[in-house]
PyMOL Python script that loads the backbone (N, CA, C, O; Angstrom):
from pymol import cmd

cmd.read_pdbstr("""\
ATOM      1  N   UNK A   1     -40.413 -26.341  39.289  1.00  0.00           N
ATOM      2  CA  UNK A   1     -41.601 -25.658  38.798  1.00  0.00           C
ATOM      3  C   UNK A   1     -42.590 -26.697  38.279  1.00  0.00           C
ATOM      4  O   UNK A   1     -42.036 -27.680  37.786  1.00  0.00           O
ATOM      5  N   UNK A   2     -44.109 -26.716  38.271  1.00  0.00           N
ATOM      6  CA  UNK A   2     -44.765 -27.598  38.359  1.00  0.00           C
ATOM      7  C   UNK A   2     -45.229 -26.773  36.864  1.00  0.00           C
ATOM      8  O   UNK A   2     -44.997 -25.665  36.380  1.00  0.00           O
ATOM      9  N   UNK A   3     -46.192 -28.270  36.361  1.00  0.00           N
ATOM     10  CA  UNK A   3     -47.024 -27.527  35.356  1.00  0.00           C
ATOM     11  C   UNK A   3     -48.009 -26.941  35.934  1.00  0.00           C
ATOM     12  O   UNK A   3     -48.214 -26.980  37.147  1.00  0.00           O
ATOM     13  N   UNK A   4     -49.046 -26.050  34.682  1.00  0.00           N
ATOM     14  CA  UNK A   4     -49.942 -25.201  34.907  1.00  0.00           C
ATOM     15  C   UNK A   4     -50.999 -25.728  34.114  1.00  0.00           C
ATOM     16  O   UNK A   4     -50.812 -26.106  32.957  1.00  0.00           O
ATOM     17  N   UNK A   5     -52.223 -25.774  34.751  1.00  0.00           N
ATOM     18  CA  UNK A   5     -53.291 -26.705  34.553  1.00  0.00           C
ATOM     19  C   UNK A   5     -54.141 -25.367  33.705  1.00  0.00           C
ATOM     20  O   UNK A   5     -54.383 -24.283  34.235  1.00  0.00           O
ATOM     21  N   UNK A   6     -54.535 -25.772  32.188  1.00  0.00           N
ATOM     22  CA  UNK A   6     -55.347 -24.327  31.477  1.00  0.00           C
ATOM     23  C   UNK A   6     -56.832 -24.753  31.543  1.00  0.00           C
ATOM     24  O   UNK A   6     -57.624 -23.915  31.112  1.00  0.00           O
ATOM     25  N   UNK A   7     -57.437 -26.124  32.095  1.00  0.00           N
ATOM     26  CA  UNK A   7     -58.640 -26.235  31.994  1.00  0.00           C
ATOM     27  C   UNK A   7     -59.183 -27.537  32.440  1.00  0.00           C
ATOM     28  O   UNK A   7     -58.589 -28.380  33.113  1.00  0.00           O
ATOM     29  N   UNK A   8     -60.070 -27.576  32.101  1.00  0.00           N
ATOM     30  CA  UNK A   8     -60.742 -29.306  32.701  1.00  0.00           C
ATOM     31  C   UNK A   8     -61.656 -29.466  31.835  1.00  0.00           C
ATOM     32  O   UNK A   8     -62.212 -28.637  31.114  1.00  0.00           O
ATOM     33  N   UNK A   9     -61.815 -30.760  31.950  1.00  0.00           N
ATOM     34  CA  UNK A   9     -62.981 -31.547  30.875  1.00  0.00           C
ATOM     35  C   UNK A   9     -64.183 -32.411  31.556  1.00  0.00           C
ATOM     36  O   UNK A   9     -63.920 -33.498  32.071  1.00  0.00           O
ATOM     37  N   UNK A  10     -65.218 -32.009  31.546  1.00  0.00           N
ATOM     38  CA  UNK A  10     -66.074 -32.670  32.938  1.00  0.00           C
ATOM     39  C   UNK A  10     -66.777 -33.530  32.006  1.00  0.00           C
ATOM     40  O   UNK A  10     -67.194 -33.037  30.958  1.00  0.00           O
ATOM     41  N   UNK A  11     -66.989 -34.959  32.307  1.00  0.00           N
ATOM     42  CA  UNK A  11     -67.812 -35.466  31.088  1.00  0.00           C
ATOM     43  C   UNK A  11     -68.944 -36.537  31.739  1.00  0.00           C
ATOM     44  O   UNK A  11     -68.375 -37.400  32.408  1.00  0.00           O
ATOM     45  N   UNK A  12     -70.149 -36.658  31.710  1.00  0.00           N
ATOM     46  CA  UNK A  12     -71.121 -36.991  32.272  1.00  0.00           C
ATOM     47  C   UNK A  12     -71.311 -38.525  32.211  1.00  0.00           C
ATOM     48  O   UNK A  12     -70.630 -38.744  31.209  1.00  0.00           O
ATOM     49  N   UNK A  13     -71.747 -39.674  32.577  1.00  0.00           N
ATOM     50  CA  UNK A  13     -72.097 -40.911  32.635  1.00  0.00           C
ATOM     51  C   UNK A  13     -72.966 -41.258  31.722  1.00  0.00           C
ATOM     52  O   UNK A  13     -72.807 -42.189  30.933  1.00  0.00           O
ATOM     53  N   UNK A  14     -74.466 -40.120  31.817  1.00  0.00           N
ATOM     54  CA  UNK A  14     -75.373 -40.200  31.221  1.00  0.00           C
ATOM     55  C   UNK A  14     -75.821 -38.967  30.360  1.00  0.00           C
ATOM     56  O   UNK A  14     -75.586 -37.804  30.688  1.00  0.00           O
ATOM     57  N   UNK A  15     -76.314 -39.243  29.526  1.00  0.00           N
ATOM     58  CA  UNK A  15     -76.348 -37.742  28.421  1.00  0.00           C
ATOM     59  C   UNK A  15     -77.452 -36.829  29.799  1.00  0.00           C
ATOM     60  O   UNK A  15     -78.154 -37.572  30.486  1.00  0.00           O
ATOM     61  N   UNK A  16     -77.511 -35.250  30.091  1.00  0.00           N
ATOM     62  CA  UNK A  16     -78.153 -34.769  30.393  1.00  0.00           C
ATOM     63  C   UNK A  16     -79.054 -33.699  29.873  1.00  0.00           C
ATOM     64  O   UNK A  16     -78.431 -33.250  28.911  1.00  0.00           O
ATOM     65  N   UNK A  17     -80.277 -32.983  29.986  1.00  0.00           N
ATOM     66  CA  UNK A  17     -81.061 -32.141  29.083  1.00  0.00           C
ATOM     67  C   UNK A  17     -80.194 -30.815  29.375  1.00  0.00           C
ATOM     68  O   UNK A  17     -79.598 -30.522  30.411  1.00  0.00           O
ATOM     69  N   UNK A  18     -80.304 -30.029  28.051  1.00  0.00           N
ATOM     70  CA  UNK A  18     -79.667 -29.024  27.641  1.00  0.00           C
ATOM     71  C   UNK A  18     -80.049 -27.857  29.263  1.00  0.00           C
ATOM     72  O   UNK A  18     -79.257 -27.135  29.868  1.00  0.00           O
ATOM     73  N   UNK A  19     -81.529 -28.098  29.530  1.00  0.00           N
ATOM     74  CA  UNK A  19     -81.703 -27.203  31.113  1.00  0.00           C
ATOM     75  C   UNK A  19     -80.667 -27.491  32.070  1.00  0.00           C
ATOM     76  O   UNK A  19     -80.122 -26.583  32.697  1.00  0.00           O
ATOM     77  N   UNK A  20     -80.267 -29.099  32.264  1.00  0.00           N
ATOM     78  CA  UNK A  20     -79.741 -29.201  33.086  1.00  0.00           C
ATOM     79  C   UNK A  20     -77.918 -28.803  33.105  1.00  0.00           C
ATOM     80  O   UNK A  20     -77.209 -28.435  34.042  1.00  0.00           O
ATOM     81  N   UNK A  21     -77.650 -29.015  31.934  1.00  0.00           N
ATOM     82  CA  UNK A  21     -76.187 -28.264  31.556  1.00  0.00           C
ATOM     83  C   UNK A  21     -76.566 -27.054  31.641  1.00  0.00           C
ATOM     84  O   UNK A  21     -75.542 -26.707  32.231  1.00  0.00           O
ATOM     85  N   UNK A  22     -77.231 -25.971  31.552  1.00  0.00           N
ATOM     86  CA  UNK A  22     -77.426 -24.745  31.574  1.00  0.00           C
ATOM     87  C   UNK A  22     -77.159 -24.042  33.505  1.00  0.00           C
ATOM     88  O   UNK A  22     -76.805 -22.987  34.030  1.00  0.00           O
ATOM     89  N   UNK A  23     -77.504 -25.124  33.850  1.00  0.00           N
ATOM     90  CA  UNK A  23     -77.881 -25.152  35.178  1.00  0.00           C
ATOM     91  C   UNK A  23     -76.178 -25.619  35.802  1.00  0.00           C
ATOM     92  O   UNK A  23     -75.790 -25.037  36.816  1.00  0.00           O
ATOM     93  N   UNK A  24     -75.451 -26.442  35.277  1.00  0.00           N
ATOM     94  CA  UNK A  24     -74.348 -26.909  35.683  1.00  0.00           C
ATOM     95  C   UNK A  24     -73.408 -25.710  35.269  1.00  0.00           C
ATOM     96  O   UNK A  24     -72.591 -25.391  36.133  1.00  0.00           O
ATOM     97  N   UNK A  25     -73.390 -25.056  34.194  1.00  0.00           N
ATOM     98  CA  UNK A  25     -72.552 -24.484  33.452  1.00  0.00           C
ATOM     99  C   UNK A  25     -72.597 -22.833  34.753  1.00  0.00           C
ATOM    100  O   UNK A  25     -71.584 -22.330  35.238  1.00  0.00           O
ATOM    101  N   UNK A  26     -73.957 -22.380  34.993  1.00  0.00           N
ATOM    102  CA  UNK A  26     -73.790 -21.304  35.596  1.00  0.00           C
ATOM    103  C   UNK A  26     -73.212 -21.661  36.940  1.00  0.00           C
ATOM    104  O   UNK A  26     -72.714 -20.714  37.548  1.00  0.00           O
ATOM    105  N   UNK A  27     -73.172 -23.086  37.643  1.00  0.00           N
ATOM    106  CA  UNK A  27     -72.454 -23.145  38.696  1.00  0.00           C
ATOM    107  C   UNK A  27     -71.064 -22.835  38.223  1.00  0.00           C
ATOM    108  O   UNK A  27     -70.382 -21.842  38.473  1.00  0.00           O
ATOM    109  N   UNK A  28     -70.760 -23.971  37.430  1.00  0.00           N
ATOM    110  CA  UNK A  28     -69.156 -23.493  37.173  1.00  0.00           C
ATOM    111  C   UNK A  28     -68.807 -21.992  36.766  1.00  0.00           C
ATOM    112  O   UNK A  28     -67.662 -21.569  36.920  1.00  0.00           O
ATOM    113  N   UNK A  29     -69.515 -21.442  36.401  1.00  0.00           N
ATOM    114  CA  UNK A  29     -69.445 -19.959  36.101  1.00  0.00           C
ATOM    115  C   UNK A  29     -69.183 -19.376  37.177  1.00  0.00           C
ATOM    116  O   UNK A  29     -68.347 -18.483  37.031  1.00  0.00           O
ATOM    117  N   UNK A  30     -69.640 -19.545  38.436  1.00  0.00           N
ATOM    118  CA  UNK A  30     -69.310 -18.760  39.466  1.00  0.00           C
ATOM    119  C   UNK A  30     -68.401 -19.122  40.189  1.00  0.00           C
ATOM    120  O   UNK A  30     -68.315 -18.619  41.309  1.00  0.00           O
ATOM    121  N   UNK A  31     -67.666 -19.887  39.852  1.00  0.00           N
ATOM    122  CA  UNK A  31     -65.905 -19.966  40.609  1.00  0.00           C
ATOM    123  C   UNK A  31     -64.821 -19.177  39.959  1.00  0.00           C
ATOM    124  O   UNK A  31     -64.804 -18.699  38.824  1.00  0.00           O
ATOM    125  N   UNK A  32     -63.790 -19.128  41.032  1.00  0.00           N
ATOM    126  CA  UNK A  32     -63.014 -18.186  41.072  1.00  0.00           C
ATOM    127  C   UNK A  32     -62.175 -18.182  39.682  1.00  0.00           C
ATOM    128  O   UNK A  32     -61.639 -19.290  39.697  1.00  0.00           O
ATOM    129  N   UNK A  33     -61.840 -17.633  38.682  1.00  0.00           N
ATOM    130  CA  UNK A  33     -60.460 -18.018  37.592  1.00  0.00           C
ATOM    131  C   UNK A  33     -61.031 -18.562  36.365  1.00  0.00           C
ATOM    132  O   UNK A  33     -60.416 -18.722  35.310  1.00  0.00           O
ATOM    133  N   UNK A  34     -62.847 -18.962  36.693  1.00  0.00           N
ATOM    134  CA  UNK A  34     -63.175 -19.560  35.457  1.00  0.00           C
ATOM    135  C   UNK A  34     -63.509 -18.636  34.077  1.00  0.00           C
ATOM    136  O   UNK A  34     -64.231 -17.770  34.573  1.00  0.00           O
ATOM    137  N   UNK A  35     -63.431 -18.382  32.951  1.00  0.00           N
ATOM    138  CA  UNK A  35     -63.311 -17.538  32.180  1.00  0.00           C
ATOM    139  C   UNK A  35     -64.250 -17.613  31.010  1.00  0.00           C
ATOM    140  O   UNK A  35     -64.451 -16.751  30.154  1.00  0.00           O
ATOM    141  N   UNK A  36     -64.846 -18.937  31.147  1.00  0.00           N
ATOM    142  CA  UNK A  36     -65.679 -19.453  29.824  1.00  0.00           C
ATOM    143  C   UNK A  36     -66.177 -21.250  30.505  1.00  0.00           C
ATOM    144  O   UNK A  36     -65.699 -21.992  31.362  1.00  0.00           O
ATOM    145  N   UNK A  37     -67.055 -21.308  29.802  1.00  0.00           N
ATOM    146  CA  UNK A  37     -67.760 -22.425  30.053  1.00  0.00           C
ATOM    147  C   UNK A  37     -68.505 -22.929  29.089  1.00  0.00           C
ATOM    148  O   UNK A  37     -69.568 -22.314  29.001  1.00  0.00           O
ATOM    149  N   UNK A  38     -68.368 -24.032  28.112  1.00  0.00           N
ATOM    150  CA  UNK A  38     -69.069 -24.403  26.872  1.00  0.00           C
ATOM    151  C   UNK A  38     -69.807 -25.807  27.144  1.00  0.00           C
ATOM    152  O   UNK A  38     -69.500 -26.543  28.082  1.00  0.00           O
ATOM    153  N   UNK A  39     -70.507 -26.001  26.495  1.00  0.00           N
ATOM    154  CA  UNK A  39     -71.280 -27.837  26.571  1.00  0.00           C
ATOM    155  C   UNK A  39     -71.500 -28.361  25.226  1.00  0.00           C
ATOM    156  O   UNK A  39     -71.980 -27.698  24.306  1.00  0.00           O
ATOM    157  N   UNK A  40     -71.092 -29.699  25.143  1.00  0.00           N
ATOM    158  CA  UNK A  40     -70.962 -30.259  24.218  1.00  0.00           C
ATOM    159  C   UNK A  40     -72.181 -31.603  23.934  1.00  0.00           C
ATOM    160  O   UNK A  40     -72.446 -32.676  24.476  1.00  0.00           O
ATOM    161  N   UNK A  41     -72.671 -30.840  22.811  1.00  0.00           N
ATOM    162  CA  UNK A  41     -74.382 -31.480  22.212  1.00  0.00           C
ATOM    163  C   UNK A  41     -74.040 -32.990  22.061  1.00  0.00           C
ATOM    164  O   UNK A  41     -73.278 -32.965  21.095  1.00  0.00           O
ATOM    165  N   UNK A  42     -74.149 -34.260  22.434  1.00  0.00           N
ATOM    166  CA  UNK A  42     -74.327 -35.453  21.845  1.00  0.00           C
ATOM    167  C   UNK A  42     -74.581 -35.435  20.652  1.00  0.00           C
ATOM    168  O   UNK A  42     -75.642 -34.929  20.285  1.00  0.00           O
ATOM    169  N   UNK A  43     -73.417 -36.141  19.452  1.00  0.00           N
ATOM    170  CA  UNK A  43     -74.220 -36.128  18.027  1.00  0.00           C
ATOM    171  C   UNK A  43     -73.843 -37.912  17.436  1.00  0.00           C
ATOM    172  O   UNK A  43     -73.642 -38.830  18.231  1.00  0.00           O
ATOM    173  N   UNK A  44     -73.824 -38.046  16.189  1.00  0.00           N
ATOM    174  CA  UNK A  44     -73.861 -39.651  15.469  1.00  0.00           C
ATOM    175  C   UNK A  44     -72.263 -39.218  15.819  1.00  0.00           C
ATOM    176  O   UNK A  44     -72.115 -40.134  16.627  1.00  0.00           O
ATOM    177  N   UNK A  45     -71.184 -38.655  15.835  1.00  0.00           N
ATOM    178  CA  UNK A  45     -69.872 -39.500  15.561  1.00  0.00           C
ATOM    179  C   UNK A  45     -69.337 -39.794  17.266  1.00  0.00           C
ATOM    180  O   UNK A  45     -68.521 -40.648  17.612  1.00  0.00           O
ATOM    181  N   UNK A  46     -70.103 -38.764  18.211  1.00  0.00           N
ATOM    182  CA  UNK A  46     -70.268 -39.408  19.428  1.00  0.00           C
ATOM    183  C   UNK A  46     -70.364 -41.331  19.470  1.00  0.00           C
ATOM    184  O   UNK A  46     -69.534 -42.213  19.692  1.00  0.00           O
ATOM    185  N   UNK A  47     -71.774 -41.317  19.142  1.00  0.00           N
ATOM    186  CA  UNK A  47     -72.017 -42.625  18.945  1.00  0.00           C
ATOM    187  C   UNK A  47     -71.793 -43.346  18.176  1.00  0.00           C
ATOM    188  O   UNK A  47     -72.217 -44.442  18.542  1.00  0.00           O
ATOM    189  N   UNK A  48     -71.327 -43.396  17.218  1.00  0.00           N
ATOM    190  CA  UNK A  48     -70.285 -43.998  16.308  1.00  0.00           C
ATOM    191  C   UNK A  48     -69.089 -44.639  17.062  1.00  0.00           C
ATOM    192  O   UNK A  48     -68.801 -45.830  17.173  1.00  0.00           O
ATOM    193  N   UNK A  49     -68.312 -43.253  17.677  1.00  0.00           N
ATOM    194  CA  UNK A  49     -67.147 -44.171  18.524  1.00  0.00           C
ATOM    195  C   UNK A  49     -67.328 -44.946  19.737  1.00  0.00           C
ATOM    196  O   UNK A  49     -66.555 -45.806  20.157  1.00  0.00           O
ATOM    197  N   UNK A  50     -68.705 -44.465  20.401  1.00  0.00           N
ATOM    198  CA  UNK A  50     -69.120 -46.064  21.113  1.00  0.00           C
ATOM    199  C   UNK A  50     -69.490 -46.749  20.746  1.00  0.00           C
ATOM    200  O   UNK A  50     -69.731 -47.651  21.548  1.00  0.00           O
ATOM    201  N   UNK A  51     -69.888 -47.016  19.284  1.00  0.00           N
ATOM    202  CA  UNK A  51     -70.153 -48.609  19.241  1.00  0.00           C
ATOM    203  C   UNK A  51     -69.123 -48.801  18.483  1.00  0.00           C
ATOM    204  O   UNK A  51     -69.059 -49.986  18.155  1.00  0.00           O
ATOM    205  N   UNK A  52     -68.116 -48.037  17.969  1.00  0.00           N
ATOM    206  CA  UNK A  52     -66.534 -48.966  17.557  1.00  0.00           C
ATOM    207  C   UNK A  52     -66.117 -49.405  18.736  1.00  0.00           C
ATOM    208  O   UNK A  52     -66.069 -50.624  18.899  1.00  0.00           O
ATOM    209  N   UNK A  53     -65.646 -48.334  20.032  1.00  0.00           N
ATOM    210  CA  UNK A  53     -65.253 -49.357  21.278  1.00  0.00           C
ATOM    211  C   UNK A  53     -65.702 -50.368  21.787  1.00  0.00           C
ATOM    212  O   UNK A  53     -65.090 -51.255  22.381  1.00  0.00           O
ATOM    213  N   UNK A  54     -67.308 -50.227  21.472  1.00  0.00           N
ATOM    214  CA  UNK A  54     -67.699 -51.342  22.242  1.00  0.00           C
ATOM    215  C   UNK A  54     -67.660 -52.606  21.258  1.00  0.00           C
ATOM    216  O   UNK A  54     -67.594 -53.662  21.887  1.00  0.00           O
ATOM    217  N   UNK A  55     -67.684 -52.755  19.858  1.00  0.00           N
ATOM    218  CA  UNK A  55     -67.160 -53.640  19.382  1.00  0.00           C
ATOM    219  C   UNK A  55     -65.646 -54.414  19.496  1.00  0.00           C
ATOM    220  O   UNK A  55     -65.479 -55.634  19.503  1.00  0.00           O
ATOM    221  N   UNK A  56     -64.338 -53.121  19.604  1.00  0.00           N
ATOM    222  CA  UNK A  56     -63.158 -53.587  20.174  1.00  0.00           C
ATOM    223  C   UNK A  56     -62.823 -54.164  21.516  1.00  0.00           C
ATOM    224  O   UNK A  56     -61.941 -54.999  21.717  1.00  0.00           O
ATOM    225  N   UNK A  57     -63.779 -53.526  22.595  1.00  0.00           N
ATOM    226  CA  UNK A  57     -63.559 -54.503  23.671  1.00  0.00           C
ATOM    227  C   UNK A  57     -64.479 -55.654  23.778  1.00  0.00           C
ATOM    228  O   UNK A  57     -64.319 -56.226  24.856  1.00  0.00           O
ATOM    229  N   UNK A  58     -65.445 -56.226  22.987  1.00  0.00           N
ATOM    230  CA  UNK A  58     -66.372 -57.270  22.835  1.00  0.00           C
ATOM    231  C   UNK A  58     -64.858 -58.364  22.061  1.00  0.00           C
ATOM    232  O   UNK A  58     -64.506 -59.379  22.661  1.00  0.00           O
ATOM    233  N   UNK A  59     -64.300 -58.022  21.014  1.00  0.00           N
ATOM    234  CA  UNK A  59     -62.960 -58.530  20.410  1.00  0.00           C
ATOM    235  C   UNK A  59     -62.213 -59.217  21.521  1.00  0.00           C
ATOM    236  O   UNK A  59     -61.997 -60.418  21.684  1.00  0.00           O
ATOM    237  N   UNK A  60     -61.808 -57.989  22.379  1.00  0.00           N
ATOM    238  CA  UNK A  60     -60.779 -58.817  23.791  1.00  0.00           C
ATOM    239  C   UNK A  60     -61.169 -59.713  24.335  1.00  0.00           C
ATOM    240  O   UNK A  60     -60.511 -60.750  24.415  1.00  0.00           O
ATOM    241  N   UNK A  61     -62.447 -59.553  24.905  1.00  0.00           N
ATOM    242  CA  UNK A  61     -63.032 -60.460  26.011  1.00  0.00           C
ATOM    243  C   UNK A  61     -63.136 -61.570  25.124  1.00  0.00           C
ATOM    244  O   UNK A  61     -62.790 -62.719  25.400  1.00  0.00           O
ATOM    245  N   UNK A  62     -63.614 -61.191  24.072  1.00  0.00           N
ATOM    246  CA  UNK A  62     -63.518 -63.101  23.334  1.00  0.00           C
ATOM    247  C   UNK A  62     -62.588 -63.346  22.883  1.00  0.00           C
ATOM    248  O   UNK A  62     -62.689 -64.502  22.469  1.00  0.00           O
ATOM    249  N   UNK A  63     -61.346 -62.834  22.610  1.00  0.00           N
ATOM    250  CA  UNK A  63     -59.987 -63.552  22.485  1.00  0.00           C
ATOM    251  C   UNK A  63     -59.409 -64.137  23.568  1.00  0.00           C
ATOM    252  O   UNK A  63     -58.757 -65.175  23.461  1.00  0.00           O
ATOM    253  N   UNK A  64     -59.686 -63.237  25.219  1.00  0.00           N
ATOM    254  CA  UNK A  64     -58.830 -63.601  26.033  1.00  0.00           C
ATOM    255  C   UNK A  64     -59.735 -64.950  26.623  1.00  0.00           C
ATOM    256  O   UNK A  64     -59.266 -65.751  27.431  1.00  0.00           O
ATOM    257  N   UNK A  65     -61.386 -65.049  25.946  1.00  0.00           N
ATOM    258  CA  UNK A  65     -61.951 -66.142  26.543  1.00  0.00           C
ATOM    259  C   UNK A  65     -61.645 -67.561  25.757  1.00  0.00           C
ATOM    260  O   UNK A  65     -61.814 -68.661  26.284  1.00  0.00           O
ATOM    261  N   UNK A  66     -61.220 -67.382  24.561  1.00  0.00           N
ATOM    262  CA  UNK A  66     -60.915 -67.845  23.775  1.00  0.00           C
ATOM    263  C   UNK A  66     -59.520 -69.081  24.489  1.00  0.00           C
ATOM    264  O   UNK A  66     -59.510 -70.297  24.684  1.00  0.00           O
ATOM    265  N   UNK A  67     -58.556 -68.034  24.683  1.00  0.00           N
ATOM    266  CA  UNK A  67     -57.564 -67.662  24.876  1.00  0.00           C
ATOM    267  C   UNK A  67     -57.038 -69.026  26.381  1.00  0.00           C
ATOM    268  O   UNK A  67     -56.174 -69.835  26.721  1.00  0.00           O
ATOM    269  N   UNK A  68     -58.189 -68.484  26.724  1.00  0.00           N
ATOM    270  CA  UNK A  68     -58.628 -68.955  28.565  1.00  0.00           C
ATOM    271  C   UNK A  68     -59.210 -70.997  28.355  1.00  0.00           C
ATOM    272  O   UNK A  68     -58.962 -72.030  28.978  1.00  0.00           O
ATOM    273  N   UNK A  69     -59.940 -70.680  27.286  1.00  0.00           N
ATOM    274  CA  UNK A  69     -60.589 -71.923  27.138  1.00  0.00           C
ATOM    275  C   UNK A  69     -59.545 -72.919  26.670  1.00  0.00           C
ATOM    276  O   UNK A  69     -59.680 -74.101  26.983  1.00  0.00           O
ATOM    277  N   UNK A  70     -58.536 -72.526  25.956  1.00  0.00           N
ATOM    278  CA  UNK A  70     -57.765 -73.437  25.208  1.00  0.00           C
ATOM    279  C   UNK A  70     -56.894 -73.481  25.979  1.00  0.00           C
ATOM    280  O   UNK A  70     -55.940 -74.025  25.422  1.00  0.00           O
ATOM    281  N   UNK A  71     -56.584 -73.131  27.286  1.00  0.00           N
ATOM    282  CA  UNK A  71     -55.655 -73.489  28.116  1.00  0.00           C
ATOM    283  C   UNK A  71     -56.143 -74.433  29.358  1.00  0.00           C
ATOM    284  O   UNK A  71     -55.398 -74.711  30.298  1.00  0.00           O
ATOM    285  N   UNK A  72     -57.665 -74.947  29.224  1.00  0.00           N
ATOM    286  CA  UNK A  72     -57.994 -75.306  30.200  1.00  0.00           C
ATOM    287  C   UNK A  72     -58.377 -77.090  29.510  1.00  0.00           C
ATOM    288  O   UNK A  72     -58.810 -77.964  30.262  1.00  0.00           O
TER     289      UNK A  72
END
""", "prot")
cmd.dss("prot")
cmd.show_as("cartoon", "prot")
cmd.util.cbc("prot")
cmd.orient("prot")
């Protein structure tokens, strides 16, 4: 017996205008099984945790360059 999939999470590249999620949301609305459809506003703790990641992977790359240099 396989698992059973309760939903999906579609998440965009680039922030888009609230028309255009309005516009995405009624497509997904019209497939078969879908039951609800919500969109999620960009806010500060959004961006908050990209610029913690992007500070933690700025960390790697200069440890492993670090890392790289002292072996050469």
């Amino acid at each position: 017996m396989s698992d059973q999939v309760k939903g999906l999470i579609v998440t965009f590249s680039n922030g888009i205008s609230i028309e255009q999620a309005e516009k995405y949301k009624a497509a997904i609305s019209l497939m078969a099984g879908v039951v609800n459809v919500e969109h999620s506003v960009d806010d500060w703790n959004d961006k908050m945790n990209r610029e913690m990641i992007k500070g933690e992977m700025t960390k790697k790359i200069a440890d492993a360059l670090r890392q790289v240099h002292s072996q050469l």
